[in-house]
C-alpha distance (Angstrom), angle and dihedral (degrees) to the residues before:
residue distance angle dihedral
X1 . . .
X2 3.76 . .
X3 4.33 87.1 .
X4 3.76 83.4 52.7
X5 3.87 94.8 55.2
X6 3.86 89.6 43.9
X7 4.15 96.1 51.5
X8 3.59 89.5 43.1
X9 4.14 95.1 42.3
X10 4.31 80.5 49.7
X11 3.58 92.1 46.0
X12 3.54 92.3 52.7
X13 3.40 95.0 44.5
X14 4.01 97.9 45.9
X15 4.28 90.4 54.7
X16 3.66 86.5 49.7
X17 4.01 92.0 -117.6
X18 3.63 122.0 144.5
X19 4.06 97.2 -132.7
X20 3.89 89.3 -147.2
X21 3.77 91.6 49.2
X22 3.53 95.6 44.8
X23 3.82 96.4 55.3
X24 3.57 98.4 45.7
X25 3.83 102.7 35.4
X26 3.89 119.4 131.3
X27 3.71 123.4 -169.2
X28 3.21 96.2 -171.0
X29 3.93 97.8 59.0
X30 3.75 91.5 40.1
X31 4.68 87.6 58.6
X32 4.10 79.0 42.8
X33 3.79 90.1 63.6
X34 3.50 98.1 20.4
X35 4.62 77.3 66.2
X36 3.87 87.1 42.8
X37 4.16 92.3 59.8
X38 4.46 84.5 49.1
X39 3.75 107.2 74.6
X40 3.46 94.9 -152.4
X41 3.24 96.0 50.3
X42 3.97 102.1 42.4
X43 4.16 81.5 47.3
X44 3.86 94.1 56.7
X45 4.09 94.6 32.2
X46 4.11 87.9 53.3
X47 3.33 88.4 47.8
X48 3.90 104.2 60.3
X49 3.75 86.7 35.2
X50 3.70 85.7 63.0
X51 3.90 99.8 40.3
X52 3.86 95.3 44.6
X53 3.86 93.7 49.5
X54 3.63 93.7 48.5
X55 3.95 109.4 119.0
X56 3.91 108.9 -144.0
X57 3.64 97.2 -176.2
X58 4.00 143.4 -12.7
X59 4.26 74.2 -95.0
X60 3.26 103.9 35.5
X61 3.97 114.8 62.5
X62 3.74 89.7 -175.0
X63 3.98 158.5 -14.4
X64 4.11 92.7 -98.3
X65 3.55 90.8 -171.1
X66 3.85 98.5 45.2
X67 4.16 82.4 47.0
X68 4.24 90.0 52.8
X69 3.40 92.5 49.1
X70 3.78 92.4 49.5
X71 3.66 86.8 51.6
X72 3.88 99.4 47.8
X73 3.92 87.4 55.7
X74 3.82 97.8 54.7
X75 3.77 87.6 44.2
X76 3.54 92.0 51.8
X77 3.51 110.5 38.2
X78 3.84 107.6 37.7
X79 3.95 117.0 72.8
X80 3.63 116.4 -95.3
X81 4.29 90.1 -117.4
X82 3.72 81.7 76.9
X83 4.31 110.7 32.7
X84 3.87 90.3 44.5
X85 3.55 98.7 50.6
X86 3.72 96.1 57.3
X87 4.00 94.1 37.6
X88 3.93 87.6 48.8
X89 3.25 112.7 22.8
X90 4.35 120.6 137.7
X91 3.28 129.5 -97.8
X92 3.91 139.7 -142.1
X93 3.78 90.2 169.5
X94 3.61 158.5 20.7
X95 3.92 96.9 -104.8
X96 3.74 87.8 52.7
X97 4.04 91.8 45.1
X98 3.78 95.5 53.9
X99 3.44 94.2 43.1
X100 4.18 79.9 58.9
X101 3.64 86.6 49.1
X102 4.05 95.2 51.5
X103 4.37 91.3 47.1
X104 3.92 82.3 105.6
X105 4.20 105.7 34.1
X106 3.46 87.2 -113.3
X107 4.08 88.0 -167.5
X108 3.56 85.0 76.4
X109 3.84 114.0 10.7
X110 4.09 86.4 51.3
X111 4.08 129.6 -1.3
X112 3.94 116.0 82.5
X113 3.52 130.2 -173.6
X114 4.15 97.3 -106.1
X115 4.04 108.6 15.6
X116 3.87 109.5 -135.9
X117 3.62 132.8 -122.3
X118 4.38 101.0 -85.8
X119 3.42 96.1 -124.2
X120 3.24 96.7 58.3
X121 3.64 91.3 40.8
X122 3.89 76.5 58.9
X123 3.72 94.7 48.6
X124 3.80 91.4 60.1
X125 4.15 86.7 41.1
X126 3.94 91.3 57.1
X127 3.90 89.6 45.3
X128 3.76 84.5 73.7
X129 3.71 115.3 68.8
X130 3.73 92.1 -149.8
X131 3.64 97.0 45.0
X132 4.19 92.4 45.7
X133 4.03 77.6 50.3
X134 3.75 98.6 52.6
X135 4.25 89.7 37.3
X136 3.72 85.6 57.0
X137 3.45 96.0 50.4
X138 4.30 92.3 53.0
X139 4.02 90.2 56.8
X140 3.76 90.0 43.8
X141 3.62 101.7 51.4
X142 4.13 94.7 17.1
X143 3.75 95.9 50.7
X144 4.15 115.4 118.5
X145 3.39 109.9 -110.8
X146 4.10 117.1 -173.8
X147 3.60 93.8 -161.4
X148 3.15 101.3 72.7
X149 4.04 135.3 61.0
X150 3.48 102.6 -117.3
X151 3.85 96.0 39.5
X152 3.75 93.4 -116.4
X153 4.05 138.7 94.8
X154 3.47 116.9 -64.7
X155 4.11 80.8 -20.7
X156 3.91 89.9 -80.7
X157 3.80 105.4 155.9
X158 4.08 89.5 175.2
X159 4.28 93.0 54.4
X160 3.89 89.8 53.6
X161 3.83 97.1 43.5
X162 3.55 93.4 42.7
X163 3.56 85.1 49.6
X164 3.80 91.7 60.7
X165 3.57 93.5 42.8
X166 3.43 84.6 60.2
X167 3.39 99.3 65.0
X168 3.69 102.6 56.2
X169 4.00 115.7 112.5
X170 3.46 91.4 33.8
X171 4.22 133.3 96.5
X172 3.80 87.5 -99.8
X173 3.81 92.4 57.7
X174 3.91 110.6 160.8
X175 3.98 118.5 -148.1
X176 3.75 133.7 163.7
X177 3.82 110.8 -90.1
X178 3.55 99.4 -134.6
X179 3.94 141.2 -2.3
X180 3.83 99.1 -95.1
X181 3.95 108.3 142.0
X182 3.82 91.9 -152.3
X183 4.11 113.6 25.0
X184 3.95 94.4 70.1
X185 3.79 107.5 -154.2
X186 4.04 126.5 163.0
X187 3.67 128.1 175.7
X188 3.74 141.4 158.7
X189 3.59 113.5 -96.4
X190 4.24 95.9 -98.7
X191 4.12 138.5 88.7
X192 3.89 123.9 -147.2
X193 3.87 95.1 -120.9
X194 3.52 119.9 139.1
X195 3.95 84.4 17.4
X196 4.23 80.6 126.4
X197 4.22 101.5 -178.5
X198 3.72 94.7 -0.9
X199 4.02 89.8 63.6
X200 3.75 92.7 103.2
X201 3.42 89.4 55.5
X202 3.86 104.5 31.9
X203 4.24 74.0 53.6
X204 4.32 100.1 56.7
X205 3.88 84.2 44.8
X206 3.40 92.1 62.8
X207 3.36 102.1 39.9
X208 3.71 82.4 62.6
X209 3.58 85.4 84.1
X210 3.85 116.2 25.5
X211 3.73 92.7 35.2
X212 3.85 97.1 40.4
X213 3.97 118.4 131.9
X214 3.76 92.8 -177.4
X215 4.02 88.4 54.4
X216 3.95 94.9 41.0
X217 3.40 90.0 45.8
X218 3.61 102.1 46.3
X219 3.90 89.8 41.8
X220 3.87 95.7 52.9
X221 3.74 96.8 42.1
X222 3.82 89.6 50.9
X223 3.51 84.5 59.1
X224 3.66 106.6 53.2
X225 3.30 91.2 38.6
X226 3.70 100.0 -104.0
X227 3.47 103.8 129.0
X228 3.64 101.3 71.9
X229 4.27 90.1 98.2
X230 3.07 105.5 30.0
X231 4.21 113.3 57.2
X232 4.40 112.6 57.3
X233 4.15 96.8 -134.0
X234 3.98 90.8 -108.4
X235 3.67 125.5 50.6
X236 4.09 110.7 -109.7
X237 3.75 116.6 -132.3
X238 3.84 99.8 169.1
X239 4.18 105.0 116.8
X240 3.54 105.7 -141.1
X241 4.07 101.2 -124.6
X242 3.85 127.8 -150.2
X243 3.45 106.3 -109.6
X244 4.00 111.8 -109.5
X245 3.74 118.2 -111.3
X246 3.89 111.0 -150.0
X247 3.87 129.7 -164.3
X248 3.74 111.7 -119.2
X249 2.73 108.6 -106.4
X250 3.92 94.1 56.7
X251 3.97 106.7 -129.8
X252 3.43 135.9 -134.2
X253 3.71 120.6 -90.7
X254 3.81 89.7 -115.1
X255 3.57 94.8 44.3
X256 3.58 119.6 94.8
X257 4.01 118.5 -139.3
X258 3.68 89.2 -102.0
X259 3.93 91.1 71.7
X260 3.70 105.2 123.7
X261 4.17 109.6 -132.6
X262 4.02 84.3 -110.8
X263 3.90 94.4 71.3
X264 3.75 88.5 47.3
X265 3.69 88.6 60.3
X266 3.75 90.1 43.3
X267 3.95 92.5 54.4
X268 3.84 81.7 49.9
X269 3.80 100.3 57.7
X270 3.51 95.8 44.2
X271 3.12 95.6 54.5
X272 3.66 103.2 57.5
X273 3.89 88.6 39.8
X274 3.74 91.9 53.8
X275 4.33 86.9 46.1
X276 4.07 90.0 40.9
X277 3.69 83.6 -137.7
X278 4.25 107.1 175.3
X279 4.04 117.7 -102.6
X280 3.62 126.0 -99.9
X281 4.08 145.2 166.1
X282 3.41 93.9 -89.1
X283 3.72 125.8 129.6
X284 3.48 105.0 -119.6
X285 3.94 93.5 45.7
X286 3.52 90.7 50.1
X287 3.73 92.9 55.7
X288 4.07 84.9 49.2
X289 3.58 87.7 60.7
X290 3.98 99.7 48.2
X291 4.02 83.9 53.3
X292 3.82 92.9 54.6
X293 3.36 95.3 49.9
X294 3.85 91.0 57.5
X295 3.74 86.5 78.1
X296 3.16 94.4 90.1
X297 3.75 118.4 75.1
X298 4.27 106.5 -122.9
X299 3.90 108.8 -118.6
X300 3.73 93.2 20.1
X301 3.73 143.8 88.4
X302 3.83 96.9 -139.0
X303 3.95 121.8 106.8
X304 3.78 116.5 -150.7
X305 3.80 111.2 -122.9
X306 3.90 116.9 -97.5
X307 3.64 96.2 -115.1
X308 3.95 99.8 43.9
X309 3.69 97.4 80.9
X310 3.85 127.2 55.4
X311 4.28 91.2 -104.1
X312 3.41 107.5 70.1
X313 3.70 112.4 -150.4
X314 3.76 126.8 -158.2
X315 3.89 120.4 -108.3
X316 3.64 87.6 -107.8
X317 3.54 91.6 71.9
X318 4.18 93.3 56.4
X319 3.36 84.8 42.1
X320 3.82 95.2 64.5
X321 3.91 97.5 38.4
X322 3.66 84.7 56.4
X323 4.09 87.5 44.7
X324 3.85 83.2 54.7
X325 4.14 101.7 43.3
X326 4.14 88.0 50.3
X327 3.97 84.4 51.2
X328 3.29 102.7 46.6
X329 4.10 92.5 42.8
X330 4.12 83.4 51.4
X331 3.98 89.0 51.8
């Protein structure tokens, strides 16, 4: 027994670990106090604290509304360093974990009497532009993704639990279901019975939250400390696009790719015929000319009529072929 106290005193004492320390060290109280030495934070924390444990009545345990608010403004308004380490702090035990669970007086801020069916608990969410806003955010940033390592967006840990933060102090307010330090579990306060043919559905939305890698990921990395390399600050929304391969030369917009070059050059002509824009050395006027000229047929006298080919020329230009054939007959 006394060998036993030794290896584990020099265990201790080798990983630098206080043993007492170590066995009795909460997280979640340490971000508590860590709030209480922020004045902004310890004003807006002893604030909801107050609000959401006010009794109204022997009925009523509290003003819900009054307590939401209380909660969106601490949320809000005091620096993430302080609000995310007491919503996700890690856990050793289950004094630690339910202290996690009661961050947002969930008496008041969450639990009900009956819990409703989620998607009308949604319903009501989406009824309220900044709650449908917030909601919308969570499956953007929260959503599992199984291309990438960390099971979320773009691997951004901070997007998905900011997105979550988010929702507190509204009807859709997450908590964790239960004070278990290591099964990490959060979930609206709402069931799908009576959901009848929507129970598939009423079922995936809730999974969005109790079966969430993204969320359980994000939330356990946070609080290990894991997270610091892996999530940019900001969530990243630029798609990264293929870049576009064009034939040369570039087509028309109302061309398809299967344009040959020689209606290109046709689309060309006529237009500066139809604009009566002057001649020059360019390149494209140049190949105008060499497709005029193809009106008339090599080794013969003949002159194909202006409107049988796709370049319609103006009479003008018969006009002067036929100016040229009577002069060179005369000659």
């Amino acid at each position: 027994m006394i060998l036993a106290n030794v290896f584990c005193f020099l265990f201790f004492l080798g990983t630098g670990a206080d043993p007492a320390v170590s066995a009795k060290s909460n997280h979640c109280l340490d971000a508590a106090k860590a709030c209480n030495l922020n004045d902004n934070c310890k004003k807006l924390r002893s604030s909801y604290i107050s609000i959401c444990n006010r009794e109204i009545s022997p009925t009523e345990r509290c003003n819900r509304r009054k307590c939401h608010k209380a909660l969106r403004q601490f949320f809000d308004r005091v620096p993430s360093e302080y609000t995310y380490r007491m919503l996700f702090c890690s856990c050793q035990d289950q004094a630690c974990a339910e202290r996690r669970r009661q961050t947002i007086l969930p008496s008041c801020s969450y639990e009900d009497k009956e819990k409703p069916n989620c998607l009308d608990l949604r319903s009501v969410c989406r009824t309220d532009h900044l709650c449908r806003s917030r909601l919308a955010d969570f499956h953007a940033n929260c959503r599992a993704s199984y291309q990438t390592l960390t099971s979320c967006p773009a691997d951004n840990y901070q997007a998905c639990l900011g997105s979550y933060a988010g929702m507190i102090g509204f009807d859709m307010t997450p908590n964790y279901v239960d004070s278990s330090p290591t099964g990490i579990v959060v979930s609206p306060w709402c069931s799908c019975r009576g959901s009848g043919n929507m129970e598939e559905e009423c079922e995936k939305f809730l999974r969005d939250f109790t079966e969430n890698p993204c969320l359980r990921n994000a939330i356990q990395a946070f609080g290990n400390g894991t997270d610091v390399n892996l999530s940019p600050k900001s969530p990243s929304f630029q798609a990264t696009q293929a870049p576009r391969v064009e034939k040369t030369p570039s087509l028309p917009d109302d061309l398809s790719d299967s344009t040959s070059l020689g209606t290109s050059v046709i689309t060309t002509c006529t237009s500066v015929q139809e604009q009566g824009l002057k001649a020059n050395n360019s390149k494209e006027l140049s190949m105008c000319f060499t497709e005029l000229t193809t009106n008339i047929i090599p080794g013969s006298k003949k002159v194909i009529k202006p409107n049988s080919g796709p370049c319609r020329a103006r009479p003008s230009a018969a006009l002067t072929a036929v100016s040229f054939l009577m002069l060179k007959l005369a000659l």
